[in-house]
N, C-alpha and C positions, 0 to 999 in steps of 0.2 A: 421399548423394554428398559428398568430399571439396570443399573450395575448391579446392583446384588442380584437381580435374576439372569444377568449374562454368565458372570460368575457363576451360578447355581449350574444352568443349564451346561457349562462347559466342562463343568469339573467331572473327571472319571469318577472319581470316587467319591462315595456317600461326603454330605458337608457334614458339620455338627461339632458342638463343642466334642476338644479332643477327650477331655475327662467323663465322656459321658458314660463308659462303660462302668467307669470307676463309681461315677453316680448311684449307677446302679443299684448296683450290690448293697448302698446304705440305704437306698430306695424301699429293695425287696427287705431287708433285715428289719427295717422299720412298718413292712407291711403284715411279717413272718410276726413281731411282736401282736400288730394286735388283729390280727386273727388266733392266734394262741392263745390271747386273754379270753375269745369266747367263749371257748371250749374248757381250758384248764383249770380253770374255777369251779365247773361242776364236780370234777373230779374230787377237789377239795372241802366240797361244799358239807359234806355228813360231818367229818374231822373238824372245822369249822364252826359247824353249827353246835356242835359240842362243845368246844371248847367256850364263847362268845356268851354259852346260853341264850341262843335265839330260838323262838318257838318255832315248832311246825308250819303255823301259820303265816309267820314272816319270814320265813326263809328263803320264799319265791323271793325278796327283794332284792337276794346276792346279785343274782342275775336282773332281774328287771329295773334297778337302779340306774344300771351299765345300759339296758338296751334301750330305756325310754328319752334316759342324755343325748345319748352317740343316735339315736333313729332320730329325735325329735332337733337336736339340731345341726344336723350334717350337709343341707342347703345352707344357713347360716354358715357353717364352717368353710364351705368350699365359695361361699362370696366375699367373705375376710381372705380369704389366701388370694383372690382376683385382687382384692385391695389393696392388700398388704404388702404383694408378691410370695409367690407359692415358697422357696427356700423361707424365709423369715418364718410363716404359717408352720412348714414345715417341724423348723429346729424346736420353736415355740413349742408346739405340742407334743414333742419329742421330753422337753422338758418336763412339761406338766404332767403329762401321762409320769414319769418317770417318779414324780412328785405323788404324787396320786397312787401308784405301785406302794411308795414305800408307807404310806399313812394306812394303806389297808391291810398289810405284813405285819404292823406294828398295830393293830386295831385291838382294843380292850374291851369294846361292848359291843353290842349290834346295830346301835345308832352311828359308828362312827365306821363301821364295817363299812353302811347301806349310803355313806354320804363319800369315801374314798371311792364306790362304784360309781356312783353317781361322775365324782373328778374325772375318771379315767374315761366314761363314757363322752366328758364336755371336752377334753383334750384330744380321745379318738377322733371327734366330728370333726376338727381342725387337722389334725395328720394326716386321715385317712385320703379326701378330697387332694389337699394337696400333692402327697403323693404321686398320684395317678394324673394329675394333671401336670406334676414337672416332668412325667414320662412319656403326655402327650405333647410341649413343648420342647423335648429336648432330643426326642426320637425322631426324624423326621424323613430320612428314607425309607422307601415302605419295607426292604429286606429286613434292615435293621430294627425297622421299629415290630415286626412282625419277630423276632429273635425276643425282644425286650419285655415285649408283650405276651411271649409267651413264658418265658420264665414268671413272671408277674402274676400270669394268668394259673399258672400255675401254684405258685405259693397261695394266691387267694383260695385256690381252692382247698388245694391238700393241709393247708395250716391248723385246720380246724382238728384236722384226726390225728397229727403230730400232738396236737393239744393235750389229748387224750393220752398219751403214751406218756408225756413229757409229765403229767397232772400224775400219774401214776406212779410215776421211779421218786416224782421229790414227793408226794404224798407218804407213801410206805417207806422210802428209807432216809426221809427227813425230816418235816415239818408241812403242815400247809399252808406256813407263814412266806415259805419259796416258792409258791403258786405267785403272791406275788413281788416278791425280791429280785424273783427271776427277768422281772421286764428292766429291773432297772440299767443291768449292765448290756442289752441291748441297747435301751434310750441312750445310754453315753455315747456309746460307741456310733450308732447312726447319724446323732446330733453332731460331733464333732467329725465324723466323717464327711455329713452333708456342707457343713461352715466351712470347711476345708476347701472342700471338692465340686458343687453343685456350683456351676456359674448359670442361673438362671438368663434366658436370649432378653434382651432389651424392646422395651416399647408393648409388651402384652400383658399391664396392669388396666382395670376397669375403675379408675378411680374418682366415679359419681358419688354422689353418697347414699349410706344405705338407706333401704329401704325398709324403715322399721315397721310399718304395717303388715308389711310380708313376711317379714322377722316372725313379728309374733305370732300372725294366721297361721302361718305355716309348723311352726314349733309349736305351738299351743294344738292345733290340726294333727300333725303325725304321734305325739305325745298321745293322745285322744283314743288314734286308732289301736296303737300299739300296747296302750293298758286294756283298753276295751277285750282287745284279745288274749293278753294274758290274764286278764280279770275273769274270761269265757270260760279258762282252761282250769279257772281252781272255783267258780262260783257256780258259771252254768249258761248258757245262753240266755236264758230268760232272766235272770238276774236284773232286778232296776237299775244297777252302777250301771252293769255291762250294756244294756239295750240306749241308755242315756248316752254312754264314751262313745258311741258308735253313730249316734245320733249328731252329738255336739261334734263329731270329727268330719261329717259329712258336712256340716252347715261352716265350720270353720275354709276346710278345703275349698268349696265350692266357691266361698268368698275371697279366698285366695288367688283363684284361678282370676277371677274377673278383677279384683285390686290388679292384678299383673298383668291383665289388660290392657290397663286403664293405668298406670304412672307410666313415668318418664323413665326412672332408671331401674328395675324391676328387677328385685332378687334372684329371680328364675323367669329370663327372656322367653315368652312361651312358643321363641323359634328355634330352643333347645330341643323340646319336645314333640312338637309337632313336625318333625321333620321324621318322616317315616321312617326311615331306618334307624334315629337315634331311640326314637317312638315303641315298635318291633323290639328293640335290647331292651330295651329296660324293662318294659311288660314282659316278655320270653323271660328271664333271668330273673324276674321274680315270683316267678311260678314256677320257674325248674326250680328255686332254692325253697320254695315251698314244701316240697318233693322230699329235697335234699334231707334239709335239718330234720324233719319228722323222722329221715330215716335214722340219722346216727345215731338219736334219742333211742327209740326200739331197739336196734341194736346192741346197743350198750346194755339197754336192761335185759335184753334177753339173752345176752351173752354172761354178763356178773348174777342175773338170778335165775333165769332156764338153767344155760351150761356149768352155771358156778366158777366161773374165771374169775381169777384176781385182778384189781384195778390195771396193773402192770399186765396182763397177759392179755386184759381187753383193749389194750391200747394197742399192743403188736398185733393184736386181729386184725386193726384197720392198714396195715401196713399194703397189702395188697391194693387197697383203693389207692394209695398216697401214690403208689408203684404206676399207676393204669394212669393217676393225673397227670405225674410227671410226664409219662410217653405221651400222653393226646395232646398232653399242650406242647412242649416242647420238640418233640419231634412231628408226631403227625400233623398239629394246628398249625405250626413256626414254618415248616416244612410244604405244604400246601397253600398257605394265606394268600401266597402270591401268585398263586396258580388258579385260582378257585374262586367263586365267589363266595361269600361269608355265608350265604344260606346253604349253602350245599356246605359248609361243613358244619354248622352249628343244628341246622337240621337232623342231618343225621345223626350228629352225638350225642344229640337228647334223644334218639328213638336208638338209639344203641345200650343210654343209659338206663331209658325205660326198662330193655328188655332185661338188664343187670334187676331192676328191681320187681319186674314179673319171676323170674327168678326166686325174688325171697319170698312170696308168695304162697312159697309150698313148703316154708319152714313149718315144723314141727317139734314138739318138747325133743325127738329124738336125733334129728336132723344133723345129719355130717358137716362140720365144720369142712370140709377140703370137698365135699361133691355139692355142696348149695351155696353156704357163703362167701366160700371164696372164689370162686367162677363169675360171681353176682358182685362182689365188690370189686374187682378187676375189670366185668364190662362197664359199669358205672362209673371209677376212677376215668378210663376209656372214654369213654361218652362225656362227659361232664369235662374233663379237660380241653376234650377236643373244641366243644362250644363253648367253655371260657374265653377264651384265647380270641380269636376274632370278634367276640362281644365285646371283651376289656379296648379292644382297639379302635372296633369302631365306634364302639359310645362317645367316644372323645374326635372322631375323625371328621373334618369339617367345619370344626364349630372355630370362632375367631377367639383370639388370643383370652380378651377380656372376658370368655365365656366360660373358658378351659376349666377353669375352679367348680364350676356350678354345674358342671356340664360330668367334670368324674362324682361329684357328691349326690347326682341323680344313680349314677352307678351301683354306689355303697348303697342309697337311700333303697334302691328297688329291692336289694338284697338282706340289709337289715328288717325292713320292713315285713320281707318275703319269710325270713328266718321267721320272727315273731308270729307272722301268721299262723306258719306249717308247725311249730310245736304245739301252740293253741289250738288248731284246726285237727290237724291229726289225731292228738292227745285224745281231744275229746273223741272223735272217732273211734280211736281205739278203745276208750276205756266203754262207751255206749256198748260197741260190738263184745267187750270183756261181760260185766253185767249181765245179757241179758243170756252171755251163753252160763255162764255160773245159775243160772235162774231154774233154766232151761234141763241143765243135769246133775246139776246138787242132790236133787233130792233120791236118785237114783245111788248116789254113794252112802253104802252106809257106815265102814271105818273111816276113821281119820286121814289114814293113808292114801284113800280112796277120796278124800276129797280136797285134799293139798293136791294131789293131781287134778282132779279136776281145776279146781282155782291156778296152778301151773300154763292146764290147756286151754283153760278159756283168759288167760295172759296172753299166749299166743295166736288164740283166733280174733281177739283185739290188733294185737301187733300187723297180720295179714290182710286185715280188713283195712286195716288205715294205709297197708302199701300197697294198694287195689287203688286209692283214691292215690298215693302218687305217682302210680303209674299213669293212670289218667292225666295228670299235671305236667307232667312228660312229655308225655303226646299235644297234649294243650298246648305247651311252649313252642315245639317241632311245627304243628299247622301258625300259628302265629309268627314265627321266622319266615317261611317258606313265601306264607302271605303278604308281609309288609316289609321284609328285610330287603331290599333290589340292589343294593350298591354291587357294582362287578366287581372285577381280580381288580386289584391294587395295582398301577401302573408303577416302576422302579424307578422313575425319576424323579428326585426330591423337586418341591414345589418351592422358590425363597418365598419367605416371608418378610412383611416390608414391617418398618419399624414405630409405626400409627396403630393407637390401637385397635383401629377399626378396622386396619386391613386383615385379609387371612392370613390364619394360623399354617405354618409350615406344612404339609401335609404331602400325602401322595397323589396322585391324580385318578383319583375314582371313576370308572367309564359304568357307563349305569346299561 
């Protein structure tokens, strides 16, 4: 047995650098930024698009700029940070992101709007990965890293609906030039926190060189899928762009998969992935966010146009979910991890979650906010917390030091990608199911009054149709955990880690 594992084994108390709590906190504030960009932008986007003079037709770009960057190269981003080392990856993208905030607040056209998205999206791919991998290198008893993780696990999720609130109070009572000004005094703050405070562990860089074929398959690959699907949601499935991006993203992947076969040092090792339980997460969590995203979209619209809520009072709606994330992950996930095995909690919080969303199911134009909504975004918040939280941990748990980068940007990747689908997916779902019911009783109204309701309730029989289909997604993720997720309770004694980067990454000791 090595001295540092005598060492490890002897010590009563958890090892790890001493500043790692402090870590933290610049960790999460930097994670809290850009999930808030997701979301906060839509808020902004009508004010915006006004202001800009950007058409109807371009306006998808606000957002698909940002998601086609940040989805298509966030594999690249998390094998630069193995490179580079995850702090430097870090601060870097903290910057740029920050860079990138301030040129799209100061944005005079719409070309220069759709190309600052774009920045923040290239910067995100670099931060996000990072991130989560400095948290799986620096966490390393399983209590504490089960604490860490879930705080984490937390902000990932609820960030998005904070979005919403925060997109609302600087929209109405300021500018939506602060939609994004607002990332900047985070980025300082994180950046010079991290430079301060982050002492990355020695010996867990992968420093082969890259692999540009997999660079590009790969980017060029998830870029593919992810317009294909927002192309589906404003042109149509059958669309020749759409049926082609979907086509050329399957032949690019496929090629990818077998290039990283077949080299030597291979962007994404495909013993990241094929290891069942890391396999399990990232498939489960991008069909729960599938769910997810479709659902806040409906929401939102049904709350600012059914209920008629102000931007600001749709954003305190989702308070309650933010409320139910905080507890699942934080207490109930944090609080269990070590107890339990990951499928028994993450299972069940997706079919906890589901039942939050069979719940909206039976929304109606007239529907009580306090006896459907928010009973349904509380079990959800609930649920969804609960299986963050041991997802975010185990995705990362296992894999050796030089993989850690690739291995959290499969993380992000399952989930951006998952987002992109479930609005495209849903969208259209919903709007099908709107159509054909507007079709079907239009012609029975015959004032106006009488047919702005109708056109009202077949918004909402859109809306319920499409949470049918994520309820199913739900359940889908839940048998796919159960199935493939096996790792047991997390054993409480830290594992050392040796200073090669081939040996393992610190970890807990997993009994299967």
């Amino acid at each position: 047995m090595s001295e540092t594992a005598a060492k490890a084994l002897d010590a009563p108390a958890p090892t790890g650098d001493a500043n790692r709590w402090k870590a933290l906190v610049f960790i999460a504030l930097a994670q809290l930024m850009v999930v808030l960009d997701a979301t906060i932008v839509n808020i902004a986007l009508p004010s915006a698009q006004t202001d800009l003079g950007i058409s109807d037709g371009n306006r998808q770009w606000v957002v698909t700029a940002y998601a086609l960057a940040f989805g298509g190269l966030l594999l690249f981003g998390g094998r630069i940070a193995d490179l580079w080392g995850r702090k430097r990856a870090f601060v870097v993208g903290l910057v740029g992101f920050a860079a990138a905030s301030a040129l799209g607040g100061a944005a005079t056209s719409g070309a220069m709007m759709f190309g600052a998205r774009a920045l923040q999206g290239v910067f995100g791919a670099l931060l996000a990965p990072a991130a989560l991998s400095l948290l799986a290198v620096m966490f390393t008893d399983a209590k504490e890293r089960a604490k860490a993780f879930g705080i984490y696990g937390a902000i990932a999720g609820g960030g998005g609906a904070v979005g919403f609130i925060l997109g609302g109070v600087l929209t109405e009572y300021m500018d939506w030039r602060w939609t994004f000004f607002v990332n900047i005094p985070f980025a300082i703050v994180a950046a010079l926190g991290a430079y301060f405070v982050i002492r990355e562990p020695e010996g867990g860089r992968n420093r082969n060189p890259l692999d540009i074929p997999g660079v590009l398959l790969s980017t060029l690959g998830l870029v593919a899928l992810v317009y294909g699907f927002t192309r589906a949601e404003s042109d149509g499935w059958g669309d020749t762009v759409t049926v082609s991006m979907f086509v050329a993203s399957a032949v690019l992947l496929i090629a990818f998969v077998v290039t990283e076969a077949k080299v030597k040092a291979p962007l994404l090792p495909l013993r990241v992935v094929t290891d069942r339980n890391r396999g399990g997460i990232y498939l489960s969590l991008g069909i729960a966010i599938i769910a997810m995203f479709g659902t806040f979209l409906f929401l939102t619209y049904y709350l600012q146009i059914v209920k008629g809520f102000s931007p600001i009072k749709t954003g305190f709606a989702f308070m309650p979910m933010i409320v139910g994330m905080m507890v699942g992950s934080t207490q109930i996930g944090t609080r269990l991890m070590t107890r339990l095995p990951a499928r028994l909690l993450m299972g069940p919080g997706f079919l906890v979650a589901a039942v939050g969303m069979l719940l909206m199911t039976q929304l109606e134009i007239g529907s009580s906010y306090a006896s459907i909504i928010l009973p349904a975004m509380l079990l959800l918040g609930l649920g969804m917390g609960t299986a963050f939280m041991p997802a975010m941990s185990l995705a990362t748990l296992g894999v050796e030091p030089r993989d850690a980068g690739v291995a959290s940007a499969m993380v992000n990747t399952s989930q951006q990608v998952g987002g992109a689908i479930g609005t495209a997916l849903l969208n259209t779902i919903a709007a099908s199911a709107t159509t054909a019911y507007i079709k079907d009783h239009m012609g029975s109204a015959a004032s106006k009054s009488q047919q702005q309701l109708v056109a009202l309730e077949g918004q909402v029989h859109g809306y319920t149709n499409a949470i049918w289909f994520a309820v199913g997604m739900l359940a889908l993720a839940a048998v796919i955990v159960v199935t493939l997720v096996n790792a047991g309770r997390p054993d409480t004694t830290p594992v050392a880690s040796g200073e090669g980067a081939d040996e393992e990454l610190a970890i807990p000791v997993v009994a299967h």
